[in-house]
N, C-alpha and C positions, 0 to 999 in steps of 0.2 A: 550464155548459160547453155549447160549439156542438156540434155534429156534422154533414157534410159527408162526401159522398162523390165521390169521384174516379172519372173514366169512362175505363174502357177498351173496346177492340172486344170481341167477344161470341165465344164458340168457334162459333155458327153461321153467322158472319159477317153477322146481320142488324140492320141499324138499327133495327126495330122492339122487336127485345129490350133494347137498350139506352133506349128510349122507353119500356119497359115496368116497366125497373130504376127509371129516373127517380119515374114514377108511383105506385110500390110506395115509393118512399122516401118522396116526399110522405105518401104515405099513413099511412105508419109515422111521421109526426113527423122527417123528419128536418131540418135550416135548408137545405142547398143542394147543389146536382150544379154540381161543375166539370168543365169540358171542355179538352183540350190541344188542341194543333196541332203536329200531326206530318206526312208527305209520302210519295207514293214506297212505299217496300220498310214504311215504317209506319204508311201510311193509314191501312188494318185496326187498327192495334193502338193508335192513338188516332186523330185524326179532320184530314184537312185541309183543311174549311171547316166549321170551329168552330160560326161564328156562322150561318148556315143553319141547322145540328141545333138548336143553343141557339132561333130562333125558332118550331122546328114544336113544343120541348119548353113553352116559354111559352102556346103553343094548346091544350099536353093540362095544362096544372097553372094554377093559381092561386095559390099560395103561395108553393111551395119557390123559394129564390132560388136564379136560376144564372150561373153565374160563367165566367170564361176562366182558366186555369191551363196557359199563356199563350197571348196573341198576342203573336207573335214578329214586335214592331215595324217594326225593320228591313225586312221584307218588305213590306212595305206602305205605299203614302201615308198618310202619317197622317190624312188630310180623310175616307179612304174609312173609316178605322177610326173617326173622332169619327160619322164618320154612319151605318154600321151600328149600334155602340154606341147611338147617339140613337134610331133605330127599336125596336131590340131594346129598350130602355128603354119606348119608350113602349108597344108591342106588352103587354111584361109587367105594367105595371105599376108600374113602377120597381124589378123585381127584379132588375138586372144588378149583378154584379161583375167590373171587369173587369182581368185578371192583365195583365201585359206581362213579356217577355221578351229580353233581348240577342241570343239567337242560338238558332238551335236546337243539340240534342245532336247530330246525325250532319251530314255535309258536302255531303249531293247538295243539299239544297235551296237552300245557299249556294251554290253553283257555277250550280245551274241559273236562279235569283233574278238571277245577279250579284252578289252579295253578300258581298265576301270578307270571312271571318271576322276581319281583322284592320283591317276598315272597319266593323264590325258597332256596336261602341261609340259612335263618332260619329254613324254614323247615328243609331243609338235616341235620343242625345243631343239631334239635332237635332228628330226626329218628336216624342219628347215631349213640349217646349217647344211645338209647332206643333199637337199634340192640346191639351195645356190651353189654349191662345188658342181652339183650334177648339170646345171646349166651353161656353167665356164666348158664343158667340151676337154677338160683335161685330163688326164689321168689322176686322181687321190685316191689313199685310203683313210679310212675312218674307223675309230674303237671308241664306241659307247657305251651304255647301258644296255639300249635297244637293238643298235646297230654297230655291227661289224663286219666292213669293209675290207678286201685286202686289194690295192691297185685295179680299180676298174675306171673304167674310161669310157663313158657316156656318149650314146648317139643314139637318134642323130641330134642335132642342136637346132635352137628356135632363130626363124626369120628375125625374130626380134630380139638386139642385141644389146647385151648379154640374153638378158629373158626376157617375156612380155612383163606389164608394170605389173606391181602383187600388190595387192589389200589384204588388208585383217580385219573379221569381224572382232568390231569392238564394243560389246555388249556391258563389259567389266572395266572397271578404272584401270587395273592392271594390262589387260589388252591392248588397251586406247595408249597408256605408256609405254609400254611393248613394241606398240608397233611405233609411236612418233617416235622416243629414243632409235628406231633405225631406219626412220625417213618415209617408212610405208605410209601408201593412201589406208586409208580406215570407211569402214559404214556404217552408218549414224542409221540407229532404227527407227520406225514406222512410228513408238509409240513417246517418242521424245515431242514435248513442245519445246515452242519457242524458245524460251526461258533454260530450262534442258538442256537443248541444242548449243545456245551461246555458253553455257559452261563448260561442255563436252569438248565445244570447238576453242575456249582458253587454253584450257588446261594440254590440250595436242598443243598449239603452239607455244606453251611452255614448256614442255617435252623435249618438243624439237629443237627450237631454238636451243635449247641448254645443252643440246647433242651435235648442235654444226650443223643445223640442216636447215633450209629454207621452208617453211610450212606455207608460204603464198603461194606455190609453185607445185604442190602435192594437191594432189585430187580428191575429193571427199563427199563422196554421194550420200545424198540424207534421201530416205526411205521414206514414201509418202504414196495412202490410199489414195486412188484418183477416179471419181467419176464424173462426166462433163454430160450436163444434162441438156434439152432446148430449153428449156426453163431451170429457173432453182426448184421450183413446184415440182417437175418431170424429173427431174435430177433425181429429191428427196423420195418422191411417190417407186422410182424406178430400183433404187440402191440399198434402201433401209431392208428391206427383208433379207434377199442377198446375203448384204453384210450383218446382220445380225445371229443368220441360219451357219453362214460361216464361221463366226467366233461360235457360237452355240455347240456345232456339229462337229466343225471339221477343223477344228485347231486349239486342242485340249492346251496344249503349253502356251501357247496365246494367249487362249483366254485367263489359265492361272496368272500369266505376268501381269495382265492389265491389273487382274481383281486386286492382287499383292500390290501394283503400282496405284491406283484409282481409287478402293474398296468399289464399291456397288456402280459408281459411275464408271468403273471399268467396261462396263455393257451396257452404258446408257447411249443410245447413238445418239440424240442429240451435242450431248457434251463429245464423243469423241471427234462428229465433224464438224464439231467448232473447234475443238483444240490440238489434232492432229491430222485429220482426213482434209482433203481436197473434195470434196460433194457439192455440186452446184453447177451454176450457169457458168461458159466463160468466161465473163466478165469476173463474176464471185472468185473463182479458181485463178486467174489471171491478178486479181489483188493479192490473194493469199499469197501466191508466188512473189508477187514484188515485195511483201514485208517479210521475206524470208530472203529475199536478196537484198533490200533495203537492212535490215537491221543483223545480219551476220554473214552477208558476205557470197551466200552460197552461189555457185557458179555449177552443180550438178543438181540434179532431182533424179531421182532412181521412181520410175511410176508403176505401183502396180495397180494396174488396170483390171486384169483378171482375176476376178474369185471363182473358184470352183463352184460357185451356188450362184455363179451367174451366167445368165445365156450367153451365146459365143455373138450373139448378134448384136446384144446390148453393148458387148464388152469393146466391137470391133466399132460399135457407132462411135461409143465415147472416145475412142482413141482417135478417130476421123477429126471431132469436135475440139479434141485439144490439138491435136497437129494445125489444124487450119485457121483455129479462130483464137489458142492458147500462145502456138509457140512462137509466132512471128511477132510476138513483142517483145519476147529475149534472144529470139535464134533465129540471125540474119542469115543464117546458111542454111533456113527451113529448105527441102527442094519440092518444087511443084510437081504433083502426081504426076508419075509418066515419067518420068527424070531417066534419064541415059543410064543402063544397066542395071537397070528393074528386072527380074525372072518376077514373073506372075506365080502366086503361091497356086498350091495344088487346091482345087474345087473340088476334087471325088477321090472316095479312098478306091483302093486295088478292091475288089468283091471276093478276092478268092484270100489275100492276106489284110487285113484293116489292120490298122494302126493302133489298135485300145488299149487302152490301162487296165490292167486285169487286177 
């Protein structure tokens, strides 16, 4: 089994912490840090210029592969995303994964973009077609809707060939078929249980299958809160405010989904870390994980560790607690701290430029 973690902003608001979270995962063994793209009122609370952070984290790591979870295509010419992607590829290494997305969750960015959410599908339609040609390195044109190409010919091109692998967020039935009919990994969210999960993950290999494509052999990261306590006691006492001030404060579309998906139990923490969070002692978090690999197969967990309403100390024990005492009973390739091309993450920001989230 993989393990990955999902980046959110920092309660200090500094970039450097979340450079630091990165470095610490490497460290601990873990395969990749993905990064979202968010705007506006949610800079802070994820990030919106993705691929920026993703190249200054490729300068502090060597290993850990980092990914987009998403760029939200749409927004973007696609030429300028095949060629940050093709930098950021060669810059690391060829450790890019890169997520794409339809649309974002909340509306200012679409209204401010130009982008109406109900032209969002065609567009990505169109850009995606016009990223894989821009990947190939070869000369095409293109006449679309959106786009109109006349012979250009893309560089530079990605370590990783043809491209690094792509995901699609698949939040929508239509996505989730979207992307199996063309072989893409998918990610499975945060607020799917078990039950959920196994129908989402049918219905992909119905897709695919029906398209020529092998779906045992495609990657599939299912999204899951993760806090690893010394105790379930220390766990519950340490995570429940946190995450409650989090869905409360700092993730209006969040919390609307749960309420629409849950009614009232959508903000009940107990019910949600029985039925989707990861909260508790190793051992607790360690079962959770076996009956999500026991009964559907999963072979990725995408962990987000850090909430913005949580301390960066808390946030960095838990991740210690699941690397040392979680992951060595799915992932025989854990590495033991200190492991040969570790860079030590940064401990103090520059005094004259800091790193904040304004």
């Amino acid at each position: 089994m993989k393990f990955s973690m999902f980046l959110m902003g920092t309660k200090t608001a500094h970039y450097t912490d979340i450079i630091d979270q990165v470095c610490e995962a490497e460290y601990l063994g873990l395969d990749g840090a993905w990064l979202a793209e968010r705007y506006f009122a949610s800079a802070d609370l994820l990030c919106p210029s993705p691929m920026v952070l993703a190249s200054f984290l490729a300068a502090r790591t060597s290993r850990i592969r980092l990914g987009l979870a998403a760029r939200v295509l749409p927004f973007h010419h696609p030429l300028h995303v095949a060629a940050d992607t093709a930098i950021l590829d060669t810059l690391s290494g060829g450790r890019v994964d890169l997520g794409l997305a339809r649309g974002s969750m909340d509306e200012a960015p679409h209204a401010a973009f130009g982008v109406p959410r109900e032209e969002a599908r065609a567009r990505f339609d169109e850009a995606f077609e016009i990223l894989l040609r821009a990947f190939q390195g070869q000369p095409f044109s293109y006449h679309g809707r959106y786009f109109h190409l006349d012979e250009v010919t893309p560089r530079p091109t990605c370590v990783q060939r043809p491209h690094p692998p792509l995901y699609m967020v698949a939040n929508h039935p239509l996505s989730l078929d979207h992307a199996a009919a063309r072989g893409l990994s998918i990610f499975l969210n945060g607020a799917l249980r078990i039950e959920e999960l196994a129908h989402a993950l049918a219905r992909y290999r119905e897709v695919s299958l029906a398209a020529g494509h092998q779906p045992d052999g495609i990657d599939i990261p299912v999204n899951r809160f993760v806090f690893v306590g010394r105790t379930n006691e220390h766990a519950h006492r340490v995570i429940r405010e946190p995450f409650l001030q989090f869905l409360s404060e700092r993730a209006a579309d969040f919390k609307t989904y749960l309420l629409n998906k849950f009614g009232p139990l959508g903000l009940d923490y107990d019910f949600l870390s029985r039925e989707v969070c990861l909260f508790g002692d190793s051992d607790s978090v360690a079962e959770r994980l076996q009956e999500l690999e026991a009964r559907l197969g999963l072979r990725h967990i995408l962990c987000t560790f850090n909430f913005i309403t949580l301390d960066q100390q808390d946030c960095v024990e838990s991740m210690r607690r699941f690397a040392t005492d979680v992951m060595p009973r799915f992932h025989s390739g854990a590495r033991a701290a200190g492991s040969p091309g570790y860079r030590p993450p940064l401990r103090s920001r520059p005094s004259t430029a800091p790193l904040t989230i304004q």
